[in-house]
N, C-alpha and C positions, 0 to 999 in steps of 0.2 A: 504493500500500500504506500511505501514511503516515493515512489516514484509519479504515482498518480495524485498522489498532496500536494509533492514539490512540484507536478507541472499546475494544478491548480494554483499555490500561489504564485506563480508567475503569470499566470491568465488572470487572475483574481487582483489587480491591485489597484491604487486607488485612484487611476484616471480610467477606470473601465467605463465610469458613468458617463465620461465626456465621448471616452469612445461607443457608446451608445447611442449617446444624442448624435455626434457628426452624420454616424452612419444614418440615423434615423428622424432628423429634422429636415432636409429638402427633399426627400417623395413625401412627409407629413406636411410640409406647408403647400405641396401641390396637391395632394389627394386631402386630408383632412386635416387645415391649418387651427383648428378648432383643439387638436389631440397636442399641440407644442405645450402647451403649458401642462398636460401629465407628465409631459418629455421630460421637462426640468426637474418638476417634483421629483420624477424618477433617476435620473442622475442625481440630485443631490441628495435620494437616498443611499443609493449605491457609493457614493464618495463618502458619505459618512459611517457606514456598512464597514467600508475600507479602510477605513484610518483618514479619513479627511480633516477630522475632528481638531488631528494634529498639527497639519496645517492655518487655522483660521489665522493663529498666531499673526500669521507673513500678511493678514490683513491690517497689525499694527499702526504703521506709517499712514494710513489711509481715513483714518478716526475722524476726521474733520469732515468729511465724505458720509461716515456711517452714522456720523452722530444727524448729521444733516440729515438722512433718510431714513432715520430714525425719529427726528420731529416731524418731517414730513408725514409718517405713516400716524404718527399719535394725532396731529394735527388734522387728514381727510379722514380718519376716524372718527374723532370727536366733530366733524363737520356734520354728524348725523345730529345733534341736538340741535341743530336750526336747519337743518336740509330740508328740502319740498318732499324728497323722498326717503326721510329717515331711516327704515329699515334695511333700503334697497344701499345707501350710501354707507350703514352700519358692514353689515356683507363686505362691500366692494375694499369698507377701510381693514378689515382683518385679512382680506383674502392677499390684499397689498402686501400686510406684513408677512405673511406666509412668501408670496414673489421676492421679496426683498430677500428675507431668511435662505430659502433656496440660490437664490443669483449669487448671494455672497457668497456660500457653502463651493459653487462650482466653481468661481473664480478663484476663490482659494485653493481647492484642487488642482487648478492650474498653474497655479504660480511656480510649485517646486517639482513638475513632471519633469524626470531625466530624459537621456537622448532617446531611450530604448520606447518611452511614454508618448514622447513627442511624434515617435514615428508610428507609432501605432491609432496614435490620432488621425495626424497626418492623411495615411492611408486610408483611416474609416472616413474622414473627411469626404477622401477622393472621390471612393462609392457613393458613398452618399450622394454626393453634387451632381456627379453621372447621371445617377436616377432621378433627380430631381428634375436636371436637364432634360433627361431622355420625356419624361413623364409631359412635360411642357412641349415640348417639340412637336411630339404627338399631337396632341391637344390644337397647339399651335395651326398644324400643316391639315387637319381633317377641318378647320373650323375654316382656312383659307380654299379646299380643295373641294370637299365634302358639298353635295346638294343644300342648300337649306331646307332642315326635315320638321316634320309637322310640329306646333307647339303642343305640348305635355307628351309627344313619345319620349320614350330613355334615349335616345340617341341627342333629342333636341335639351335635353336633360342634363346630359351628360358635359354634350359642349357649350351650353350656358354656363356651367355650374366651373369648369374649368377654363374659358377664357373670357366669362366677363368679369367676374371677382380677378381684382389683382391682387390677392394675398401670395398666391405662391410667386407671383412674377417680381415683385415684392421685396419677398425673402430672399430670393435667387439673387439678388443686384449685390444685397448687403453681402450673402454669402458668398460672394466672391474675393471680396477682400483676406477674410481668413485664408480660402483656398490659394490666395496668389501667395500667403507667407506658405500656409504647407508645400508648395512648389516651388518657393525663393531657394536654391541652390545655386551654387557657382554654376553657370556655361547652361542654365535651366532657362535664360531670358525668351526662348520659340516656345515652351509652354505660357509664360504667361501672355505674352501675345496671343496662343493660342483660346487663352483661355477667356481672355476680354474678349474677343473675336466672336467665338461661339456663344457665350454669356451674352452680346450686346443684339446679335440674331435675332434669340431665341424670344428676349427679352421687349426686341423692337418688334416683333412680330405678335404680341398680343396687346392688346387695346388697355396698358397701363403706361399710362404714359408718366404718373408719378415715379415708378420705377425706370423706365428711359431716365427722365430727368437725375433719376440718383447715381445711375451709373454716370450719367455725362457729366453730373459735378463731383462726385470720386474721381474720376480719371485729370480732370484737370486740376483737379487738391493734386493729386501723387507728385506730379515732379516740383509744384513750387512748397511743397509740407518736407520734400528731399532738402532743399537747401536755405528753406527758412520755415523753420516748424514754427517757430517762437509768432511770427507775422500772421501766418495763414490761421494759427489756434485765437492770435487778437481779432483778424478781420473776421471771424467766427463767432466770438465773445460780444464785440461789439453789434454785429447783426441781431444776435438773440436777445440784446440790452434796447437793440431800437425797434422791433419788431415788441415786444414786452411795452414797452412808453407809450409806441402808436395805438396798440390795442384800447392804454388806460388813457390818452391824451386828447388824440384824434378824432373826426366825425366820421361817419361812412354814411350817408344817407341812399337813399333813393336815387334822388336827380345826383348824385355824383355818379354810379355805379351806371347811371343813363348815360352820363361824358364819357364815361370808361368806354360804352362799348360803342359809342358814335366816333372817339380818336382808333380805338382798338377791334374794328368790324369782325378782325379775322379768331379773337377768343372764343372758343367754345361757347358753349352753353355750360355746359357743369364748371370750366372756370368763373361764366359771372356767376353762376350757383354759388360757387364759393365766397364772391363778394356779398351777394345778397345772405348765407346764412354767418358769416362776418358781422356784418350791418346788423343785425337781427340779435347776436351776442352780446356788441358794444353798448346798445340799450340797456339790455337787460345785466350788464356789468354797471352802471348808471343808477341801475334800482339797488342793488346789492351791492356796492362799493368795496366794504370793510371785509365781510364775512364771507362772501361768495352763497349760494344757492346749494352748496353741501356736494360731496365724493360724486360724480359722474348722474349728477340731478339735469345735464343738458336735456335729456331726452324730456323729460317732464317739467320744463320750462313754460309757464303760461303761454298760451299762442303757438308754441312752436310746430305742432302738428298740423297747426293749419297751413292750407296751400296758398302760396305768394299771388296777392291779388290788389297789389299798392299801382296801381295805375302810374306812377311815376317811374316804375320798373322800366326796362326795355319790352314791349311786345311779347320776345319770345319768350322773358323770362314769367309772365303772369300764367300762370297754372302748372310751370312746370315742375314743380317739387316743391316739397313742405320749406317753413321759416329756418327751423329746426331737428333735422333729420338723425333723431340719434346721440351727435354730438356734432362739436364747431368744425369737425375738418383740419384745428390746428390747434397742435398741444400747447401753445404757447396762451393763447384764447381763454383755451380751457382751465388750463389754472389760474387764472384770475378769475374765467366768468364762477366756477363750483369752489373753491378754497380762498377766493379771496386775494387782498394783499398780502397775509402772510403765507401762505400755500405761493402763492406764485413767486414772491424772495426767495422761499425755499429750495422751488424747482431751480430755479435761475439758477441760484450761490452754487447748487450742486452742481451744474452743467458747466458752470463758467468755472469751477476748483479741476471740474476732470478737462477740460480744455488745457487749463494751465499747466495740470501735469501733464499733461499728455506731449506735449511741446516742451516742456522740464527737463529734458537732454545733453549732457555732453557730446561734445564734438568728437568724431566726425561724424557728418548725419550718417541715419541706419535707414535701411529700407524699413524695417518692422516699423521705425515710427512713424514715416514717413503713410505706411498703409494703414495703420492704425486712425491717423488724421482723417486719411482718405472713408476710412468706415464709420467714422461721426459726420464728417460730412456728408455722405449720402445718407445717414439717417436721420439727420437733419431734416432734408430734402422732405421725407415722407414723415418726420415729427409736422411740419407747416401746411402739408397743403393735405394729409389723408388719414385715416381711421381714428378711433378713440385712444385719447391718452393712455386710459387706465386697464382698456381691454388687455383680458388674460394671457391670450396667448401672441398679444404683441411685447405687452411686457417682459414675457419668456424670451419670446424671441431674440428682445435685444439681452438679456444676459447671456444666453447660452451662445449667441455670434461672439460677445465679448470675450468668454470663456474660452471659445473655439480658437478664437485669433491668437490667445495666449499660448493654448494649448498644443496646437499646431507649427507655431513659429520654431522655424532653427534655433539651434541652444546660440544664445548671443546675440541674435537678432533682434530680440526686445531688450528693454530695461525689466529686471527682473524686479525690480521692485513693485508692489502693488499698488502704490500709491502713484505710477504711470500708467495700471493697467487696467484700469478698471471702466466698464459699459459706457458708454456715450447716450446716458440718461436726457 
């Protein structure tokens, strides 16, 4: 038996959880993006199963970070004593600390993963991404080739369900960045080519264009985060500081959103959507100033299910979608409109502290920081203009990418310290 123990603990050790999630987070965010947030739970029980426990330690350095998202979660918690939706924002604020609890559990796991851990990531990574890939491509090429089939057969089901949601196309933009450190080898530079190439395809060829946009501003972060991380982490910093002021400062009304789209003919419809449920927020940040409307209360927002019928809109925008669909579309919004002004300091201080470490670097620049930059700014990208803040298994998401990029990276290519490494909250 002592043969079959000792290959067990060698299979059994304590970044099996990450190499579970790599393998098993891109076909989950393309087939059932709903299942990532068991993903994490389940890594970070498996890393604490393993001795992860051991690790949190190497979270030390980073305290300023944990204590901060540690008021945050006591803070949209206690938001259910004045919330519209009490009970529903009570839920939402423990389920936080739960994501919180796990995100940190994994990225500490990855902090002190050896070369032998790195490469076992690494590879599950690769799979994974393949199938994520491959599973979209599909998807992709039957939804451009394919007949338009009857509405409610399983065919018309199928390719609904798979290329109008962009949750996996999404996922796919961010998870490239980890993948390009699992591939950053010397004389490896035709795979990552390869791999933006394919990634940018697959990605342009489904009708997310939030995720276009995140690849296209990750790839232009990578080489100016190469030789001025310090720059691109302020011009980052300051964005999220002026984007946060405009939301509490600024008017959006009607007749502007009317200018917007008589200078701007060629914007969508779902972009002025987004000005219009912007405009629809800033009011009701106006009623609730101080305290916010309580933990992810957007959806149940006075008014908000009604469908936009303000005559001062554009034409095409009067009946086409609710005031309030859910949530604002942009996490920056959000924390001010449900938590208030201290929920929203909160989010910021944490986001601007991992910016500044993240850029925190001795010379000579590293590629790992360099991609690292590159994977906050494309989640950036899709924090401003798409899904809910506080949803579950986006919040996963961005831990377990965080996790992966750590996980994944050549030994030396990051700063090993935690207090560089941690999620682009």
């Amino acid at each position: 038996m002592a043969v079959p123990l000792a290959g067990l603990r060698t299979w059994a050790t304590p970044e099996l959880g990450l190499v579970v999630a790599a393998v098993l987070m891109p076909p989950a965010a393309a087939l059932a993006p709903q299942a990532i947030a068991p993903l994490l739970a389940i890594a970070a029980v498996l890393s604490l199963a393993l001795g992860a426990h051991r690790r949190l330690v190497r979270l030390a350095p980073a305290w300023p970070l944990i204590l901060m998202l540690g008021l945050l979660c006591v803070w949209a918690t206690a938001s259910a004593l004045w919330s519209i939706s009490p009970l529903h924002s009570l839920l939402e604020g423990l389920r936080l600390f739960a994501i919180v609890g796990g995100g940190l559990i994994v990225v500490a796991s990855a902090l002190d993963v050896d070369a032998r851990g790195r490469e076992r990531i690494a590879r599950s990574l690769v799979w994974g991404f393949v199938l994520g890939i491959v599973i979209l491509a599909v998807a992709a090429l039957a939804r451009a080739t394919l007949p338009l089939p009857a509405q409610g057969t399983p065919v018309a089901h199928w390719l609904r369900r798979y290329t109008r949601f962009d949750r996996g196309a999404t996922i796919l933009a961010l998870a490239l960045w980890p993948m390009l450190l699992a591939v950053d080898r010397p004389g490896a530079w035709w795979r990552r080519v390869a791999l933006v190439v394919v990634t940018a395809l697959v990605v342009f060829a489904l009708p997310s264009r939030a995720a276009m946009l995140s690849i296209l501003v990750g790839l232009a972060v990578w080489p100016l985060a190469w030789r001025q991380p310090k720059l691109v982490a302020g011009v980052m910093s300051a964005g999220i500081v002026a984007v946060g002021l405009a939301f509490s400062l600024l008017t959006l009304d009607s007749a502007t959103i009317a200018r917007i789209h008589e200078r701007l003919p060629w914007l969508q419809d779902s972009a002025l959507h987004r000005l219009a449920i912007w405009h629809f927020g800033m009011d009701r940040i106006a009623e609730r100033p101080l305290l916010g409307w309580g933990l992810d209360a957007s959806r149940d927002l006075p008014g908000g299910s009604a469908v936009m019928d303000d005559p001062a809109l554009p034409d095409r925008l009067i009946g086409f979608g609710q005031w309030m669909p859910l949530h604002p579309h942009n996490a920056v919004l959000q924390w001010r409109l449900e938590l208030g002004i201290p929920g929203a300091i909160l989010c910021t201080l944490a986001l601007l502290w991992i910016l500044a470490r993240s850029a925190a670097s001795t010379p000579p620049p590293r590629p790992g920081r360099a991609l690292q930059l590159s994977l906050i700014a494309a989640s950036l990208v899709i924090f401003l203009v798409s899904f809910g803040f506080w949803q579950a298994w986006w919040q996963s998401s961005i831990w377990l990418l965080a996790a992966l990029a750590l996980g994944a990276a050549p030994t030396g290519e990051l700063e090993r310290a935690p207090a560089r490494t941690m999620h682009p909250r």
